[in-house]
C-alpha positions in Angstrom: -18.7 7.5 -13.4 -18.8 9.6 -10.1 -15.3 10.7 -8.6 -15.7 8.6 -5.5 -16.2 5.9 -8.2 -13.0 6.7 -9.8 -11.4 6.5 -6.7 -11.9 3.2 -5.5 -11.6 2.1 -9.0 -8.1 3.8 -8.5 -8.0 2.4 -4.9 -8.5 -1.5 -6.5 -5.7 -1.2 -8.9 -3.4 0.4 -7.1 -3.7 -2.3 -4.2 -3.5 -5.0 -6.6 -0.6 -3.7 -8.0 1.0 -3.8 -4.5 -0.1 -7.6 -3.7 1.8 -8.1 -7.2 4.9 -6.2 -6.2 5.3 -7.6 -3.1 4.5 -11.1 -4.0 7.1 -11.0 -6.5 9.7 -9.2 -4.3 9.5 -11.3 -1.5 9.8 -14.4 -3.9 12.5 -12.8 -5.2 14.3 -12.3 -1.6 14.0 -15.9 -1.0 15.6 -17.1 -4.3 18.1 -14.2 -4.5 16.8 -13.5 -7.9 19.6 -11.3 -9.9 21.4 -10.6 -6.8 18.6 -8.9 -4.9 19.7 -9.4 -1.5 22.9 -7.4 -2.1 21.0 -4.8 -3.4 19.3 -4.3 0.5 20.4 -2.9 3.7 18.7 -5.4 6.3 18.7 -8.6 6.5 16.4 -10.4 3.7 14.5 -12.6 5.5 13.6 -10.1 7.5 12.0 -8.2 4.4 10.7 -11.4 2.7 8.9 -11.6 5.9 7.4 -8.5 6.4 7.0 -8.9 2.6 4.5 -11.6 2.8 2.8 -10.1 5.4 2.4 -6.8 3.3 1.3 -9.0 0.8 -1.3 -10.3 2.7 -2.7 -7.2 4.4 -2.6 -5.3 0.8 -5.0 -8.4 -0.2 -7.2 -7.9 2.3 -7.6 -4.0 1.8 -8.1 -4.9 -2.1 -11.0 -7.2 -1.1 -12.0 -4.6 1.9 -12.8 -1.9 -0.8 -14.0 -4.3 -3.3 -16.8 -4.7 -0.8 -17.1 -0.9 0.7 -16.1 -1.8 4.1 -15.8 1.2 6.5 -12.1 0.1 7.9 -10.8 -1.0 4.1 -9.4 2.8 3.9 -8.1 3.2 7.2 -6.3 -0.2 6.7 -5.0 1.0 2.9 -3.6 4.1 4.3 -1.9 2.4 7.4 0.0 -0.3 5.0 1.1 2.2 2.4 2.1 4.8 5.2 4.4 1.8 6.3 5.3 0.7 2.7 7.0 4.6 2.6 8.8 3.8 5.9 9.6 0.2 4.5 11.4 1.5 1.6 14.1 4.1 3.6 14.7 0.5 5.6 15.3 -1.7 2.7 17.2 1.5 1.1 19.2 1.6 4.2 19.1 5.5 3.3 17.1 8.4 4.1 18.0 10.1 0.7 16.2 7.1 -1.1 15.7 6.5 -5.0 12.1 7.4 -5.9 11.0 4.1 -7.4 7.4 2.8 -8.6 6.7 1.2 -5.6 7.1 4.5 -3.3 5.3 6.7 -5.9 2.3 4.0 -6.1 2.2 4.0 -1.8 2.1 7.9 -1.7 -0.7 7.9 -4.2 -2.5 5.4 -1.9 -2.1 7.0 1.1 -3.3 10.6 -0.9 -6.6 8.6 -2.4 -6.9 7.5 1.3 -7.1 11.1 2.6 -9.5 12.1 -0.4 -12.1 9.1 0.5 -11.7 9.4 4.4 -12.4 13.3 4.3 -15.1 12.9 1.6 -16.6 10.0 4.3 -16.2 12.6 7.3 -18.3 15.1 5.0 -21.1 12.9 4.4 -21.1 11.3 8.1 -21.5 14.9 9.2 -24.0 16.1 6.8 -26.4 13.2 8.0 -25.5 14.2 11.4 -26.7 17.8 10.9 -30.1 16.5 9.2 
């Protein structure tokens, strides 16, 4: 397996992973699963909504790689730069707790910058040719 195989393999899960997560926090906003809206800053609509909708968008990167689409990474990176910004706002802090769901969005947006950079290589190697 090459490495730019590996990383869209790691791209795939990592996405799904965040359609789960979201899914099942935003379902969990709405029911007030084990208190969960007490345990955020804003209002939890608000994040249900913008949970869905993160939801959504992280399904359409996952399918976006799954078929090597030139905007899938620039759309991956954009929606795990705001899932970062998205957990200080649900935190309500700017010294937040370092959960799973941050550490899975910074890997994102780092796999991002890998692919993008390795992309810029190539598309300027065939320039020079």
């Amino acid at each position: 397996m090459q490495k730019s195989d590996l990383i869209n393999f790691l791209l795939l899960i990592l996405s799904g992973e965040k359609v789960v997560q979201h899914v099942f926090v935003t379902l969990a906003l709405l029911s007030d699963f084990g208190g969960i809206r007490f345990a955020v800053a804003v209002d939890y609509r608000a994040l249900a909504i913008s949970g869905a909708i993160i939801a959504v968008l992280f399904a359409v990167s996952f399918w976006a790689v799954l078929l090597k689409k030139g905007w899938a990474l620039y759309l991956l990176a954009a929606i795990a730069a705001f899932d970062v910004i998205g957990e200080f706002v649900a935190q309500g802090n700017f010294t937040i707790a370092i959960n799973v769901s941050i550490l899975v969005a910074v890997i994102l947006l780092i796999l991002c910058f890998f692919q993008l950079r390795k992309l810029k290589k190539t598309e300027k190697q065939g320039m020079d040719n």
